[in-house]
C-alpha atoms as one frame of an Amber mdcrd trajectory, in Angstrom:
protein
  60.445  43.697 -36.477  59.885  44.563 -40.161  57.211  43.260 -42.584  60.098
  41.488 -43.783  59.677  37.241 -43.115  61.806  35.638 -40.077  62.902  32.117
 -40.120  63.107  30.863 -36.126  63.183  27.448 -33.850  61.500  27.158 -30.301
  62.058  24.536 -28.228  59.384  22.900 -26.179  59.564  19.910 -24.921  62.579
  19.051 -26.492  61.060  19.496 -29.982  62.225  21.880 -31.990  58.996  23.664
 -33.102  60.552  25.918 -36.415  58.300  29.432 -37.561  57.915  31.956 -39.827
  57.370  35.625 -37.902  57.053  38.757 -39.355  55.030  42.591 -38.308  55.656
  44.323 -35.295  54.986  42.338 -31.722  52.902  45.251 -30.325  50.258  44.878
 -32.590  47.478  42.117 -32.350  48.562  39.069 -33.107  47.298  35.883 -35.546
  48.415  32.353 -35.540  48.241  30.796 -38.497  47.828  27.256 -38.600  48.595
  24.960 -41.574  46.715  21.931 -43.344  47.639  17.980 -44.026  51.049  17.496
 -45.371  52.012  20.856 -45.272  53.781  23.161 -43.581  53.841  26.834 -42.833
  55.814  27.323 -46.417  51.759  27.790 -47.256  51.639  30.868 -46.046  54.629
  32.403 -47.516  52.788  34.934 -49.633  50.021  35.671 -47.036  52.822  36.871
 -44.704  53.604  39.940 -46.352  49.953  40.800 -47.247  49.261  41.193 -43.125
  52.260  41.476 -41.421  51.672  45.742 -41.898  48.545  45.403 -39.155  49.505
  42.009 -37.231  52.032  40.589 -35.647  52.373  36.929 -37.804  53.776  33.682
 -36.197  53.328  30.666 -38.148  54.943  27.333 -36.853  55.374  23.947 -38.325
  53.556  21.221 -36.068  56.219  18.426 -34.830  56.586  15.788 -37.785  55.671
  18.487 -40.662  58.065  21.230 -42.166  61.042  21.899 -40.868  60.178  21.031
 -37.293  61.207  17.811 -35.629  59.981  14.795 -36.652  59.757  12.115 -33.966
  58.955   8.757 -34.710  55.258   7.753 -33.758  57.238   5.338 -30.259  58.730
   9.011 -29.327  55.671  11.376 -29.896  51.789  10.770 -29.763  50.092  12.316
 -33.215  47.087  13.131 -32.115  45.578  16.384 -32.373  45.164  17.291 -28.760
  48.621  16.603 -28.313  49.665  18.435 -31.423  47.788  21.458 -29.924  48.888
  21.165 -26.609  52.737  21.545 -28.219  51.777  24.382 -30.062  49.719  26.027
 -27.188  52.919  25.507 -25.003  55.020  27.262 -28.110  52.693  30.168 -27.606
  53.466  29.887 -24.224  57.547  30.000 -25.131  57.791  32.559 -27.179  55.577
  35.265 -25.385  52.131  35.301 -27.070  49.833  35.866 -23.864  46.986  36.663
 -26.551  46.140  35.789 -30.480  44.101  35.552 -33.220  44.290  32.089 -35.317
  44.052  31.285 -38.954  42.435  27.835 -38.750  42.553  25.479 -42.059  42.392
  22.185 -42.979  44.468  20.300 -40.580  44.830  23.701 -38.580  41.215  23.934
 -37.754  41.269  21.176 -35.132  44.588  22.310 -33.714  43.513  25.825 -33.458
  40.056  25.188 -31.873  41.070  22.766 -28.924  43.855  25.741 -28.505  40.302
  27.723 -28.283  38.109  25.756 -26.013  41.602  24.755 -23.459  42.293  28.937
 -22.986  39.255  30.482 -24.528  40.247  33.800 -22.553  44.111  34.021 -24.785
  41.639  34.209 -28.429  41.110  37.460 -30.092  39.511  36.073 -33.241  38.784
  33.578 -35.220  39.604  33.003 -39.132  38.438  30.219 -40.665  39.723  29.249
 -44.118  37.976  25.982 -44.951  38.248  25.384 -40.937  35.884  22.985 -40.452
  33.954  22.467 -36.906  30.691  20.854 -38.413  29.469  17.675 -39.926  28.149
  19.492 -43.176  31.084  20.618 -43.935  32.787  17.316 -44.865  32.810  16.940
 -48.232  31.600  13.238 -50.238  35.302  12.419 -50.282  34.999  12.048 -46.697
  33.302   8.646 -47.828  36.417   6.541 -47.727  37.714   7.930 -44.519  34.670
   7.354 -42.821  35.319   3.841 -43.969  38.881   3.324 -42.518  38.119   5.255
 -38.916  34.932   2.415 -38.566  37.768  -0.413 -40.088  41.469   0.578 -40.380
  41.879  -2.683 -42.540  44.544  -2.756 -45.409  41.661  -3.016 -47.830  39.860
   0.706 -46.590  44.027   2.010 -46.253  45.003   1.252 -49.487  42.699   3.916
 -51.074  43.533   7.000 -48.917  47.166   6.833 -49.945  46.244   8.857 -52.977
  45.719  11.927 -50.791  48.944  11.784 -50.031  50.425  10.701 -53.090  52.400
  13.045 -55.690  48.674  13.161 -57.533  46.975  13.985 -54.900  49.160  16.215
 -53.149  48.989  18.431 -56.702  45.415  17.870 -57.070  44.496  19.690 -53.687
  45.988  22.884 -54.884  44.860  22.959 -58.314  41.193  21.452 -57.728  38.709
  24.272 -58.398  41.315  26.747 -59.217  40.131  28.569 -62.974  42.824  28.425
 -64.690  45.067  26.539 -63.469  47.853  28.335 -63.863  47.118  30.351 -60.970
  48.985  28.294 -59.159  52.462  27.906 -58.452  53.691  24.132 -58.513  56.178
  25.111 -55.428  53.658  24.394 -52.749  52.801  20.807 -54.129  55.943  19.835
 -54.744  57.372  21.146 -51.268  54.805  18.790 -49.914  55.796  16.105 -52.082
  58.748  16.218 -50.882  57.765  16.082 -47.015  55.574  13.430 -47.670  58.593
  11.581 -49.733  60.572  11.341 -46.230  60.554   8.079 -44.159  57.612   7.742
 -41.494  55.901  10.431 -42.903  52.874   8.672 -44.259  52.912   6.627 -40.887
  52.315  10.000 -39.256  49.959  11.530 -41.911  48.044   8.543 -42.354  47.954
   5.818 -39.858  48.149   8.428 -36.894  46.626  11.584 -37.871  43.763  11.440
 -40.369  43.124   7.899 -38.585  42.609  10.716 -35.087  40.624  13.034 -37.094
  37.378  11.078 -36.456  37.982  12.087 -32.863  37.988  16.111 -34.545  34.423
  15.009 -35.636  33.062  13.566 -32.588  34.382  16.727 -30.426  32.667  18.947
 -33.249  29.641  19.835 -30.814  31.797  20.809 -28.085  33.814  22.910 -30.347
  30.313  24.604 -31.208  29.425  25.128 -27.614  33.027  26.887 -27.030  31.673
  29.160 -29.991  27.954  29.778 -28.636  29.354  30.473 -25.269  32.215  32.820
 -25.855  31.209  34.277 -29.402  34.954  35.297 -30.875  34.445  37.221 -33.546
  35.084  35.139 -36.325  35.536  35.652 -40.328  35.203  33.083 -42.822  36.242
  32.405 -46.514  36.395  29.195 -48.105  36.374  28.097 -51.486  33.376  27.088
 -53.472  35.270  24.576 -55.024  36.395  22.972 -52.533  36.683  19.085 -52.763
  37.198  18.570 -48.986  35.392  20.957 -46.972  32.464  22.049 -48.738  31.245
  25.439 -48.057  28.168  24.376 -45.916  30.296  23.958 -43.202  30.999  27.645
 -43.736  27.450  28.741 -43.422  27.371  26.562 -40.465  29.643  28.945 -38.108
  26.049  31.569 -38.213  23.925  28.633 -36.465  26.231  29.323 -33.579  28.017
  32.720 -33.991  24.864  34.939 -36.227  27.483  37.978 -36.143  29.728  35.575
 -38.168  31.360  37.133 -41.299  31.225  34.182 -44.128  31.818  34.615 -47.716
  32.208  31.802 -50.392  34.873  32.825 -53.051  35.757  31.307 -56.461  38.312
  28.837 -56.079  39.189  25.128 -54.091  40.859  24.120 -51.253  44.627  26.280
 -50.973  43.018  29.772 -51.410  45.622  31.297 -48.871  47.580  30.162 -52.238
  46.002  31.340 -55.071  44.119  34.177 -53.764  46.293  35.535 -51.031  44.821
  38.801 -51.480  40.908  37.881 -51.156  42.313  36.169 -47.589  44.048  38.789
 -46.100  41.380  41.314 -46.963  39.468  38.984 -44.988  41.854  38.469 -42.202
  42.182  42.582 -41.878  38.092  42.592 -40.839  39.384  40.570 -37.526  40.331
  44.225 -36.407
């Protein structure tokens, strides 16, 4: 296989789980795992930058991208059983060992992946990955709010982030100028998000779960003090959901961690591709 981008389905369990491959299979490889309302379209410019020293596989999670999209009655949207599909995808398409790229949405995914198989992880990147209290930013205000009460009054808010807005605002937040950033990721997601039962999934399913991500965040830092994967970090100082902090964090339980805080906000995989894949290259 070439450096050259592969579009490909797997099924498992009946799901159609679709991916982006690229890089040669016999070198190491890295999974890389995508954020809220996204897909693995996010990493479309990453690809190249890495697929010369790994082996890339990047999959849309069921109900995101281009993979199936049960209804909520047909498939459970949680994260453990998001992770346990893509764990079984590894499974399907021949990755017996892996690196992953955890962000955003990703982070949770990847690191019950972790602490399930511990022995299958090579590394660890962490691109606003967050496995620590202090690294959930003030916005995290509101959500707190609807995981204690999921009443249409503490709902109503939280749409934004999944609005047209707010969708936009997550890539551009932080990000001097601007114009660094292509609008094709935003409105990509806009478009998912535009589909019907996706903010049923997105909202009322998954960031509803994600309080059980927090309360499984000291387990996930055991998994890390116990098997110590070597593990890189970057994450945008700008950030206006995971706040850097929860970078710094990762050396409480991993002192051999490699952390830097770069210019920019939430999307750096998109608009510094380059600072990210220097950093995913020191996983070697």
């Amino acid at each position: 296989m070439s450096l050259i981008t592969q579009y490909k389905t797997a099924k498992v369990d009946n799901l159609d789980i679709f991916y982006r491959e690229a890089g040669n299979p016999s070198l190491p490889t890295i999974i890389l795992l995508h954020g809220h309302a996204s897909s693995s379209h996010t990493f479309r410019d990453l690809i190249p930058l890495i697929a010369d020293q790994f082996h890339v596989v990047a999959p849309d999670y069921p109900g995101f991208g281009n993979s199936s999209r049960p209804t909520p009655n047909e498939y459970k949207y949680t994260f453990v059983n998001i992770a346990d599909t893509i764990d079984k995808f590894t499974d399907v398409i021949g990755v017996e060992r892996f690196a992953v790229y955890l962000f955003d949405f990703g982070a949770p995914i990847g690191l019950l992946m972790a602490s399930k198989r511990p022995e299958r992880i090579t590394g660890i990147f962490s691109q606003s990955g967050n496995a620590y209290e202090e690294g959930l930013s003030p916005a995290f205000a509101g959500i707190r709010k609807f995981w204690a009460d999921p009443s249409p009054a503490n709902r109503e808010p939280l749409k934004h982030i999944f609005s047209p807005e707010g969708l936009s605002g997550a890539y551009t937040l932080g990000v001097e100028p601007a114009s660094r950033v292509a609008p094709d990721g935003a409105n990509l997601d806009i478009y998912y998000m535009s589909r019907d039962g996706a903010l049923e999934i997105q909202l009322d399913n998954l960031l509803k779960d994600y309080e059980t991500n927090v309360k499984s965040y000291p387990q996930w830092q055991a998994y890390l003090r116990q098997h110590k994967p070597k593990l890189v970090a970057i994450w945008g100082k700008s950030d206006p959901f995971f706040i850097p902090p929860g970078a710094e964090a990762f050396k409480r339980d991993l002192p051999d961690a490699d952390v830097s805080i770069i210019e920019g906000g939430h999307f750096l995989n998109d608009s510094n591709p380059q600072a990210i894949a220097a950093g995913i290259k020191k996983l070697l």
